[in-house]
N, CA, C and O of each residue as an XYZ file, in Angstrom:
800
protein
N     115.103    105.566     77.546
C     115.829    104.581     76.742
C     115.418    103.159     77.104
O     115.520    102.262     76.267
N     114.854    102.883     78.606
C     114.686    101.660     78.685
C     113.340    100.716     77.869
O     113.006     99.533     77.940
N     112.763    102.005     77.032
C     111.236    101.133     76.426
C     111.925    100.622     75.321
O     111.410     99.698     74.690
N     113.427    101.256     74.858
C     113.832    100.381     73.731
C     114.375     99.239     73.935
O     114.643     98.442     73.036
N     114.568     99.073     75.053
C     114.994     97.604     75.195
C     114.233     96.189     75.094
O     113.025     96.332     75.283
N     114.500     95.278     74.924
C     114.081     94.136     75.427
C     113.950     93.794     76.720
O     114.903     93.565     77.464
N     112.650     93.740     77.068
C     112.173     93.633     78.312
C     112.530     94.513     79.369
O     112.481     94.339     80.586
N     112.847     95.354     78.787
C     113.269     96.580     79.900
C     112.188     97.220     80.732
O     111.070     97.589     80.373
N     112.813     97.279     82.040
C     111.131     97.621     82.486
C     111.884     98.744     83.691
O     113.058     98.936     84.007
N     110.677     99.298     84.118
C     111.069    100.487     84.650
C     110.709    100.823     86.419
O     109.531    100.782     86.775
N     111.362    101.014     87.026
C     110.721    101.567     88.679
C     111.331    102.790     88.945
O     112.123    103.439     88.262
N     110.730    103.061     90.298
C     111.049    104.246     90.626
C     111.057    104.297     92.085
O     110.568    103.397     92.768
N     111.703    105.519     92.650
C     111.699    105.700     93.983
C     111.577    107.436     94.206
O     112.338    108.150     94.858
N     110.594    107.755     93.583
C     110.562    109.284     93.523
C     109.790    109.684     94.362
O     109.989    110.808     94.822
N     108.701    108.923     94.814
C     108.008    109.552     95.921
C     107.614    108.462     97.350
O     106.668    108.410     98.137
N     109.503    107.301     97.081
C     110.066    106.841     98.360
C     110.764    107.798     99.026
O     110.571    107.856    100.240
N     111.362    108.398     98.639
C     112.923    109.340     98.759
C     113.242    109.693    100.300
O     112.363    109.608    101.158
N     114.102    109.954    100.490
C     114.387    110.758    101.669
C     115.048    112.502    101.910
O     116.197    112.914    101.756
N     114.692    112.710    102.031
C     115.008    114.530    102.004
C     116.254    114.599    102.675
O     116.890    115.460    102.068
N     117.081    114.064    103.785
C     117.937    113.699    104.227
C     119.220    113.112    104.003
O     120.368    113.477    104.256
N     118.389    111.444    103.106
C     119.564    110.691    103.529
C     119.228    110.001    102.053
O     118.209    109.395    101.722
N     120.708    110.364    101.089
C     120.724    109.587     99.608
C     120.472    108.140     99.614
O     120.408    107.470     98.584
N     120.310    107.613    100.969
C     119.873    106.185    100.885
C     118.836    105.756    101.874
O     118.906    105.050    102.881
N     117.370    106.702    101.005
C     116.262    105.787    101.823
C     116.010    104.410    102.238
O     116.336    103.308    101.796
N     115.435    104.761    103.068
C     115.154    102.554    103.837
C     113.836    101.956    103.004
O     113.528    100.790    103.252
N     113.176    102.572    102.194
C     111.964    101.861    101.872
C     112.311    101.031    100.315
O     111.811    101.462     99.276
N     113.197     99.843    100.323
C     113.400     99.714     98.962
C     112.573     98.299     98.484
O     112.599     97.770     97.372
N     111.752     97.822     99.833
C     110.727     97.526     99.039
C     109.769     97.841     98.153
O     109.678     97.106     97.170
N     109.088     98.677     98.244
C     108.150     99.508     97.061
C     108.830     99.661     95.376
O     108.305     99.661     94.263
N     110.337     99.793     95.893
C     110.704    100.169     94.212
C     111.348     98.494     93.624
O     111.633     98.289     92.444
N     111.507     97.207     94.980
C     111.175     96.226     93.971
C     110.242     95.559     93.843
O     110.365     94.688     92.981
N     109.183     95.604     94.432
C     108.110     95.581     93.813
C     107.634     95.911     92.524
O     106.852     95.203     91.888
N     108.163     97.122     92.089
C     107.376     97.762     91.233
C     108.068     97.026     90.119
O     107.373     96.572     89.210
N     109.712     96.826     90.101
C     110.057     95.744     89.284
C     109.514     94.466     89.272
O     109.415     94.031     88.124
N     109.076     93.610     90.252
C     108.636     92.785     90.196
C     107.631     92.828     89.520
O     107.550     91.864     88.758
N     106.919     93.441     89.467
C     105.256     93.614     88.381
C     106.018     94.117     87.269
O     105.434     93.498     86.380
N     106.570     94.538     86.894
C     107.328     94.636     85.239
C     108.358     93.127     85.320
O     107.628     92.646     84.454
N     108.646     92.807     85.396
C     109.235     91.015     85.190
C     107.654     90.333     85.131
O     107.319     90.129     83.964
N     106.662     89.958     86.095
C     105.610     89.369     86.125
C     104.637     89.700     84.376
O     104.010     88.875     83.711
N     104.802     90.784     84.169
C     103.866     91.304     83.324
C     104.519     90.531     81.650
O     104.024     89.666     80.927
N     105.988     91.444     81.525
C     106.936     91.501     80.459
C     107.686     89.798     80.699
O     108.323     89.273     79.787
N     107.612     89.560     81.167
C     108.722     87.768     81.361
C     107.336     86.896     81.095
O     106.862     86.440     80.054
N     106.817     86.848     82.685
C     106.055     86.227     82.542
C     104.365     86.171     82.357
O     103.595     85.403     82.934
N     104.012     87.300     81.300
C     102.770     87.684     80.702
C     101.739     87.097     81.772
O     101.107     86.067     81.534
N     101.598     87.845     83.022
C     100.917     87.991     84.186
C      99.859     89.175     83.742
O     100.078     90.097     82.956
N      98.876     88.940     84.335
C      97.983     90.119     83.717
C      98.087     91.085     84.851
O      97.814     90.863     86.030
N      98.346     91.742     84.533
C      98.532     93.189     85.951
C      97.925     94.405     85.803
O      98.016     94.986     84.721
N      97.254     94.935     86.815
C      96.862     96.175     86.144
C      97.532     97.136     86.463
O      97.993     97.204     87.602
N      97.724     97.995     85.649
C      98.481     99.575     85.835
C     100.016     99.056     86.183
O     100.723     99.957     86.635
N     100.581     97.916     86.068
C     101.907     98.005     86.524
C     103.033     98.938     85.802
O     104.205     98.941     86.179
N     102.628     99.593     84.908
C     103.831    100.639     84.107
C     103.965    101.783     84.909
O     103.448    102.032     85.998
N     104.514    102.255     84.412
C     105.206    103.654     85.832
C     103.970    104.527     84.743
O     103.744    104.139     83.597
N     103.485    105.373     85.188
C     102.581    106.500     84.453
C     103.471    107.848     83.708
O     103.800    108.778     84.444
N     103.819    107.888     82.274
C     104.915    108.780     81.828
C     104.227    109.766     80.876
O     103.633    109.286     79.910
N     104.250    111.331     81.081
C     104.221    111.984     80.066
C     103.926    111.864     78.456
O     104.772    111.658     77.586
N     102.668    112.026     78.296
C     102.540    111.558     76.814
C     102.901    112.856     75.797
O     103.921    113.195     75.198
N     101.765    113.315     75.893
C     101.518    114.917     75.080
C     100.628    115.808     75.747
O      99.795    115.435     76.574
N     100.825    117.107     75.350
C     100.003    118.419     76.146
C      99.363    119.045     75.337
O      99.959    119.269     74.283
N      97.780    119.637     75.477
C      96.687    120.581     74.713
C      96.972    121.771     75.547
O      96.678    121.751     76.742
N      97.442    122.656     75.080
C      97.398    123.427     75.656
C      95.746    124.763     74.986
O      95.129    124.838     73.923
N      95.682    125.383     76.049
C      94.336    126.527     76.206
C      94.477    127.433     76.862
O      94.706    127.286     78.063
N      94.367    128.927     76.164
C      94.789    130.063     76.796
C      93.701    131.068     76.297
O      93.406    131.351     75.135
N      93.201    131.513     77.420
C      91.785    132.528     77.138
C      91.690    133.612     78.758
O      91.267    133.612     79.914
N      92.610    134.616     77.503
C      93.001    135.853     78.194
C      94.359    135.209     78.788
O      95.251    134.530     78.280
N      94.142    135.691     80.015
C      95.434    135.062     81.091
C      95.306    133.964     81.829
O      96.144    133.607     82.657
N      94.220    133.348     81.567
C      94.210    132.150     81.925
C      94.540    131.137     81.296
O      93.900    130.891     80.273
N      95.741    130.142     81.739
C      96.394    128.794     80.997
C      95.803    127.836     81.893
O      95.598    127.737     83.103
N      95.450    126.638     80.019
C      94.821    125.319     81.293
C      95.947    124.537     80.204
O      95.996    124.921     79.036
N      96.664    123.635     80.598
C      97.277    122.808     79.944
C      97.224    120.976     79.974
O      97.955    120.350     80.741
N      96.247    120.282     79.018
C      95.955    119.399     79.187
C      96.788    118.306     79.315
O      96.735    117.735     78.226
N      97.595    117.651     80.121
C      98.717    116.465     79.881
C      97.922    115.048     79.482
O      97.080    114.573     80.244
N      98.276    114.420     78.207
C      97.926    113.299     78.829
C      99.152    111.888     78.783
O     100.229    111.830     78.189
N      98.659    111.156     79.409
C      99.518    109.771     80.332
C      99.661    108.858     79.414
O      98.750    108.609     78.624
N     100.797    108.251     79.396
C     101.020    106.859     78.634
C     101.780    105.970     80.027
O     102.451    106.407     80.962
N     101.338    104.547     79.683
C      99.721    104.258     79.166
C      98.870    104.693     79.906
O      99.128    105.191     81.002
N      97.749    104.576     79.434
C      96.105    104.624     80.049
C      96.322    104.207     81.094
O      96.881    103.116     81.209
N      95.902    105.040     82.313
C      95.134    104.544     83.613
C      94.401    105.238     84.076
O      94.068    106.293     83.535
N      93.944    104.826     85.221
C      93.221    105.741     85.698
C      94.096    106.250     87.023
O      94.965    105.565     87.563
N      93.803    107.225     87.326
C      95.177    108.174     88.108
C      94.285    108.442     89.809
O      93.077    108.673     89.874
N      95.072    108.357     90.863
C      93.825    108.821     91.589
C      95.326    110.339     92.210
O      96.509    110.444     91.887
N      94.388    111.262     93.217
C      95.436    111.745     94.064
C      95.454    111.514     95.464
O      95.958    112.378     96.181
N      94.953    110.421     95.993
C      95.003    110.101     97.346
C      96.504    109.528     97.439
O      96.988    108.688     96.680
N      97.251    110.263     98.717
C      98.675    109.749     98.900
C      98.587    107.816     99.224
O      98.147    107.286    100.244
N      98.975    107.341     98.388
C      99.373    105.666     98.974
C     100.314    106.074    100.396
O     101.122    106.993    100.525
N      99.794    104.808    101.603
C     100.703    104.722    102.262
C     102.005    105.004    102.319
O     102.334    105.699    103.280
N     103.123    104.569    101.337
C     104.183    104.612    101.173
C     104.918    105.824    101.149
O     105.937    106.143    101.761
N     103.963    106.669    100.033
C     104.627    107.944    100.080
C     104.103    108.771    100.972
O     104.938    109.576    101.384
N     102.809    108.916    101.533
C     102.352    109.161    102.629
C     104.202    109.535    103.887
O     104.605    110.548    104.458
N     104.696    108.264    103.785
C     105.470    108.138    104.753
C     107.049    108.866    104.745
O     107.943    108.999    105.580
N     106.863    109.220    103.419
C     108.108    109.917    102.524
C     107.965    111.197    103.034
O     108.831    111.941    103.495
N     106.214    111.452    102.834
C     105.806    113.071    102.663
C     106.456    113.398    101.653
O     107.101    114.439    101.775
N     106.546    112.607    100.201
C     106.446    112.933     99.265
C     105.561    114.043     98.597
O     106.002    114.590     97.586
N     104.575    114.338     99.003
C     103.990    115.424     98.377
C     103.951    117.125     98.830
O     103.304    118.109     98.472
N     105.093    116.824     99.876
C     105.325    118.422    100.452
C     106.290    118.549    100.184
O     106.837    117.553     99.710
N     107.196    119.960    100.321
C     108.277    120.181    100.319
C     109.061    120.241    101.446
O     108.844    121.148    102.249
N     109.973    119.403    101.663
C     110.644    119.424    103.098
C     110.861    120.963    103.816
O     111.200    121.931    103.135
N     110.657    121.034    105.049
C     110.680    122.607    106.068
C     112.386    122.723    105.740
O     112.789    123.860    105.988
N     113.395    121.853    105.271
C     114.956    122.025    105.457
C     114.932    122.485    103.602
O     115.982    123.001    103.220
N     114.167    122.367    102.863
C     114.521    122.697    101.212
C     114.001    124.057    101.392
O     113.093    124.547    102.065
N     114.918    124.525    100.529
C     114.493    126.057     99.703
C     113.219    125.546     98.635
O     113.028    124.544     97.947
N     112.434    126.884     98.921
C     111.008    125.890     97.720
C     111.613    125.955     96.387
O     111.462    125.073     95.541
N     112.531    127.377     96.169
C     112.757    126.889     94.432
C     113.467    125.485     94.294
O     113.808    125.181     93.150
N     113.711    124.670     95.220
C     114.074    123.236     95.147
C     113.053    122.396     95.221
O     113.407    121.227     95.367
N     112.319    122.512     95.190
C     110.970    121.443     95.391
C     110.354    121.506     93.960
O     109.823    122.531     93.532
N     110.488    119.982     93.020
C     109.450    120.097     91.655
C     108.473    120.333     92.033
O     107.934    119.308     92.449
N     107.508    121.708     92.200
C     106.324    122.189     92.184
C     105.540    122.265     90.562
O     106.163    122.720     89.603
N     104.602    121.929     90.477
C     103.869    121.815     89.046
C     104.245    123.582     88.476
O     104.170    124.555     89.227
N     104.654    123.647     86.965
C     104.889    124.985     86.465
C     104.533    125.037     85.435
O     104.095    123.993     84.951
N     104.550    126.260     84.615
C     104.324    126.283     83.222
C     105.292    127.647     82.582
O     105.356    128.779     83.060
N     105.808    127.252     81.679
C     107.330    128.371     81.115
C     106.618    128.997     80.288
O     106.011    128.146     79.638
N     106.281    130.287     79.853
C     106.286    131.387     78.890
C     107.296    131.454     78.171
O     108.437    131.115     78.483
N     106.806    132.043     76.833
C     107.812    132.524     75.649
C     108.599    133.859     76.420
O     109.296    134.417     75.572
N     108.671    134.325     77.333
C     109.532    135.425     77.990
C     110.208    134.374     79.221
O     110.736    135.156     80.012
N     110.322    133.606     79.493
C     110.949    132.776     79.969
C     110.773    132.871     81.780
O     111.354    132.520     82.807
N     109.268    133.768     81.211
C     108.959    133.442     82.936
C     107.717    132.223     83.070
O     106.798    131.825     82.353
N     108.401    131.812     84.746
C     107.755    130.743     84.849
C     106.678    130.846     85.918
O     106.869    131.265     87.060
N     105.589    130.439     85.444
C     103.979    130.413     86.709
C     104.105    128.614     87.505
O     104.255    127.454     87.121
N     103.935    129.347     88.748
C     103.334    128.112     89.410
C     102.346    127.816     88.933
O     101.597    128.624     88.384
N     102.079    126.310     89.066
C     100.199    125.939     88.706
C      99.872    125.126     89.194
O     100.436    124.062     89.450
N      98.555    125.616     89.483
C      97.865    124.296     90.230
C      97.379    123.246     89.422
O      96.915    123.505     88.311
N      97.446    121.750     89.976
C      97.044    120.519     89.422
C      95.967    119.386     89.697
O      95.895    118.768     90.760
N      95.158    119.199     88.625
C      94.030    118.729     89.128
C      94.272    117.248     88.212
O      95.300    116.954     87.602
N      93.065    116.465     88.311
C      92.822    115.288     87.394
C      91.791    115.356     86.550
O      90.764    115.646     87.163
N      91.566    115.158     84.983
C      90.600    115.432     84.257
C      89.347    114.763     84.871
O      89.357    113.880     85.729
N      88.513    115.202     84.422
C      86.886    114.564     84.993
C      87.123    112.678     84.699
O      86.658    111.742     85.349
N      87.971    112.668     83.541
C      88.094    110.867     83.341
C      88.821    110.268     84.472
O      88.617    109.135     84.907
N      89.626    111.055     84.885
C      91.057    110.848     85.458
C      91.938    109.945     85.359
O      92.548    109.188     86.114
N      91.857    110.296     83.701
C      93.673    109.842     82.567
C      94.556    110.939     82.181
O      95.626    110.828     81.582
N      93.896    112.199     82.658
C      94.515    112.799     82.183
C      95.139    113.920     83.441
O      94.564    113.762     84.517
N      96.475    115.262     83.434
C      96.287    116.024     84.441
C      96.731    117.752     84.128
O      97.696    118.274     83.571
N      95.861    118.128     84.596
C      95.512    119.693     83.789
C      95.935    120.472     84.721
O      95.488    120.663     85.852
N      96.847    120.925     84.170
C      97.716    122.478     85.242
C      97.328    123.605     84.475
O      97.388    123.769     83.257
N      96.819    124.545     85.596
C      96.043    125.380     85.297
C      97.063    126.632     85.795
O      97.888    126.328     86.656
N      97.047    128.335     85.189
C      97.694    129.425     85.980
C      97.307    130.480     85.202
O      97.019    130.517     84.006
N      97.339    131.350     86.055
C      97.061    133.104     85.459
C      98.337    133.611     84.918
O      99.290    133.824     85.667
N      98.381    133.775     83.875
C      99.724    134.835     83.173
C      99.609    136.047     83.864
O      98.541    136.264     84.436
N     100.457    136.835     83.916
C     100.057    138.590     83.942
C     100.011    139.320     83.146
O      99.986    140.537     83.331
N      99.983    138.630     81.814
C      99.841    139.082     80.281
C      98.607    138.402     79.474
O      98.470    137.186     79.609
N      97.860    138.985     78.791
C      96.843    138.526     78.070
C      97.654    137.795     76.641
O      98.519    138.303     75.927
N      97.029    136.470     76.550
C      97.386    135.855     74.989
C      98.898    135.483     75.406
O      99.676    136.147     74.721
N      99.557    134.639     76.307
C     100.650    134.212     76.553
C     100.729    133.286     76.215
O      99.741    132.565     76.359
N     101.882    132.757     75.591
C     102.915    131.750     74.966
C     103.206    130.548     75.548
O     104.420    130.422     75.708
N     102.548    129.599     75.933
C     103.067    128.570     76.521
C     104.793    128.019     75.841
O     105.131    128.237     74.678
N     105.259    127.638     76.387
C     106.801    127.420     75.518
C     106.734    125.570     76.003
O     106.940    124.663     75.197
N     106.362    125.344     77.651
C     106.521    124.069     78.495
C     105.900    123.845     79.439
O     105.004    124.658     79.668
N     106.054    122.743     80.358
C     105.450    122.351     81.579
C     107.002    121.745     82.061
O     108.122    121.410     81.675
N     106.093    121.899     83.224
C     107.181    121.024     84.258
C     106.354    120.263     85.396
O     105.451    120.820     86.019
N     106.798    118.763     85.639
C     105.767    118.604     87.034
C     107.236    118.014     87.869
O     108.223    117.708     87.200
N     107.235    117.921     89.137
C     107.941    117.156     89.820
C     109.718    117.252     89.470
O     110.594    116.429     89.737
N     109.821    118.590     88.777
C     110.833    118.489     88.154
C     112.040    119.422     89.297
O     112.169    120.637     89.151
N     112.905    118.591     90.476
C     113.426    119.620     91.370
C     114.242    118.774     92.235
O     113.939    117.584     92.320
N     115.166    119.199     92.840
C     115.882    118.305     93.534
C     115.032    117.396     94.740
O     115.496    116.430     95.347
N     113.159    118.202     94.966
C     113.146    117.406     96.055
C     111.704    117.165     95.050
O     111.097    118.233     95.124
N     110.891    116.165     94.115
C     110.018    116.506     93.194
C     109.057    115.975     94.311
O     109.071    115.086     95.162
N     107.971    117.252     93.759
C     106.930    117.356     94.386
C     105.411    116.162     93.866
O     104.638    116.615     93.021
N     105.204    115.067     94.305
C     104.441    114.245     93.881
C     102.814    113.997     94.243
O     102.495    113.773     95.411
N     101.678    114.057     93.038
C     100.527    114.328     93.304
C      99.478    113.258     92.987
O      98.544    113.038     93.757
N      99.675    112.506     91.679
C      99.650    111.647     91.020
C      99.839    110.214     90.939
O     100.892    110.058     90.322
N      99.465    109.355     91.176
C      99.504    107.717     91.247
C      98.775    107.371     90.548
O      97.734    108.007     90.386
N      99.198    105.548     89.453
C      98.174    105.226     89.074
C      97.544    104.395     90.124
O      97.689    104.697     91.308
N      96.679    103.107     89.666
C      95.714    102.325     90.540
C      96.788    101.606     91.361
O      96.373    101.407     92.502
N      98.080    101.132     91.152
C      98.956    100.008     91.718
C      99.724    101.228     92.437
O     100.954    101.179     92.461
N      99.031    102.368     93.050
C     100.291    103.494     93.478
C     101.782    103.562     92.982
O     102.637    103.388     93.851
N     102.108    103.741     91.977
C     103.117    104.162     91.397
C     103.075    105.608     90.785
O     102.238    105.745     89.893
N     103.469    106.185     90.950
C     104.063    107.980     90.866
C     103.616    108.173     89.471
O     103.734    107.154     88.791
N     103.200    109.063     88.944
C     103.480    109.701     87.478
C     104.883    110.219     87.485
O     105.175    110.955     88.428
N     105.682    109.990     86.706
C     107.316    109.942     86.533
C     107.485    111.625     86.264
O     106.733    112.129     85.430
N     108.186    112.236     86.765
C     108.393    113.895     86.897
C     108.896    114.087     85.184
O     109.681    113.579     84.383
N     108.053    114.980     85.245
C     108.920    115.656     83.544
C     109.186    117.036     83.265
O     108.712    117.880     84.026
N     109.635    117.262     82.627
C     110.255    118.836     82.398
C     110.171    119.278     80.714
O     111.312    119.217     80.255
N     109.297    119.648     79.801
C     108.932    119.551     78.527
C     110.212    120.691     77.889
O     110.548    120.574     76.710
N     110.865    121.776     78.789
C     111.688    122.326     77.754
C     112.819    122.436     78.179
O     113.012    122.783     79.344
N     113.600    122.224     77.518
C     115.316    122.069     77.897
C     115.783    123.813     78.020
O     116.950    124.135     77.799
N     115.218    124.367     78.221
C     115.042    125.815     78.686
C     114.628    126.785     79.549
O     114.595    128.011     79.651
N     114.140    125.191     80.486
C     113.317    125.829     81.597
C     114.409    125.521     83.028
O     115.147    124.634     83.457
N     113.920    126.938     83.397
C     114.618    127.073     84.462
C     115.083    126.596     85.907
O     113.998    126.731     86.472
N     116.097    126.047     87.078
C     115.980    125.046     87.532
C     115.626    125.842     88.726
O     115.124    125.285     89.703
N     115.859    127.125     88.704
C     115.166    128.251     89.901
C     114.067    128.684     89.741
O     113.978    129.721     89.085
N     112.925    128.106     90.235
C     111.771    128.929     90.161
C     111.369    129.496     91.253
O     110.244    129.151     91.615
N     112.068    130.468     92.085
C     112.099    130.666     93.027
C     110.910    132.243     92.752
O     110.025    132.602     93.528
N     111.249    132.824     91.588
C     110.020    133.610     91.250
C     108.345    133.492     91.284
O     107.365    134.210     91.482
N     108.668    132.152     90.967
C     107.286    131.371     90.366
C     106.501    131.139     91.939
O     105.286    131.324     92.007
N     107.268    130.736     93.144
C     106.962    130.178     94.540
C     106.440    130.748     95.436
O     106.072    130.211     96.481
N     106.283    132.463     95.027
C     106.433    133.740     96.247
C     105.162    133.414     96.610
O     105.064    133.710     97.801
N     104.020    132.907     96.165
C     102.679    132.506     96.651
C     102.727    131.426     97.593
O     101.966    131.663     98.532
N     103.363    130.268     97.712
C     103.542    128.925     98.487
C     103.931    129.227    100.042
O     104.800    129.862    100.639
N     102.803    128.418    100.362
C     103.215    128.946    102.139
C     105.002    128.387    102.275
O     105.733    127.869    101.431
N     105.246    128.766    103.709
C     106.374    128.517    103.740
C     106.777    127.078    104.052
O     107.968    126.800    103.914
N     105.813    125.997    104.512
C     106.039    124.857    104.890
C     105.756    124.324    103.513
O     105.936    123.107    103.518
N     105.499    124.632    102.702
C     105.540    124.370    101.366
C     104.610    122.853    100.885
O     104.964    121.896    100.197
N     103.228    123.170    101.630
C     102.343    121.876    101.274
C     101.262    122.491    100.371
O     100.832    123.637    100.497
N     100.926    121.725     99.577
C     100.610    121.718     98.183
C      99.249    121.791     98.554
O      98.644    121.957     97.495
N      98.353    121.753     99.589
C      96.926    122.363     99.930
C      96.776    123.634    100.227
O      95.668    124.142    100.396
N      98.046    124.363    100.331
C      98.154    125.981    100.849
C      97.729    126.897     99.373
O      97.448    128.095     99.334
N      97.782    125.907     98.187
C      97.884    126.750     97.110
C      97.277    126.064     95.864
O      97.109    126.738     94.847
N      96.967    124.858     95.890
C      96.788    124.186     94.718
C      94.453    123.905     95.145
O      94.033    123.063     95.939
N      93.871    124.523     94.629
C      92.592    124.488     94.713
C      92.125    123.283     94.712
O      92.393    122.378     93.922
N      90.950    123.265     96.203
C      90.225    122.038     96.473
C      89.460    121.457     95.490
O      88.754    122.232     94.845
N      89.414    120.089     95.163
C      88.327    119.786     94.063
C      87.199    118.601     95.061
O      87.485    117.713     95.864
N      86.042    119.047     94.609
C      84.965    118.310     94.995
C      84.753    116.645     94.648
O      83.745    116.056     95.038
């Protein structure tokens, strides 16, 4: 709702957070990130990448049991996955050793039978775009949704150039908030190199 506003601008603290304590200490980073939306939107500062990186639309591709599902980003950036310092310090991109993993937004993808696959997540060769990939156990399966980061503790992979998060999304109001099915592969310390394939 806030792009309908006038000058509404947007931050985040999704991959400041604290696994602990509802009131992390790092709240510089999330005004900052306002500050570059006032600088940009007030005072037409040229900034790069200062928008939070949000869910545009998905291609999806399914050949056999293999799903690749193309996301792409509004606006344009270029995305890297090296952790920024900040969240680095969050350990934003693991799942805390104290969470149950079906609590951790791990990247997913929902079937028309309403089961859900973990998937691994990469960055397109441009890297504007981010492609979650998974094996069905059914040939010719139904994509219904995606989910990234979508969990009480969201799992974060994604930054644009000004390290700001790609904003967690959840594409179907049907998808499930237990994917505790989907997880039985994820080591138990629940870091996202145990399972999500190295890219060169």
């Amino acid at each position: 709702w806030y792009q309908r506003r006038v000058h509404g601008g947007l931050s985040t603290a999704v991959d400041v957070g604290c696994a602990t304590d509802i009131h992390p200490k790092d709240k510089q980073t999330v005004a900052q990130r306002l500050a570059w939306s006032a600088l940009a939107m007030i005072y037409h500062i040229q900034l790069r990448a200062w928008s939070a990186p949000l869910y545009n639309d998905a291609t999806v591709n399914v050949d056999g049991r293999k799903i690749s599902v193309v996301i792409s980003i509004r606006p344009t950036s270029i995305l890297t996955d090296v952790v920024p310092h900040h969240a680095a310090l969050a350990t934003s991109n693991e799942c805390p050793k104290s969470f149950p993993l079906q609590n951790c937004g791990f990247p997913s993808i929902l079937l028309a039978d309403s089961e859900v696959l973990q998937a691994s997540a990469s960055l397109s060769p441009d890297r504007q775009s981010i492609v979650l990939s998974a094996t069905s156990p059914a040939d010719n399966p139904q994509v219904m949704g995606t989910a990234y980061g979508y969990g009480d503790w969201p799992i974060n992979l994604f930054w644009n150039e000004m390290g700001i998060p790609v904003i967690p999304w959840n594409t179907s109001v049907h998808f499930p908030h237990d994917v505790a099915s989907a997880t039985s592969s994820i080591a138990a310390d629940g870091l996202m190199s145990d399972y999500r394939p190295s890219r060169a």
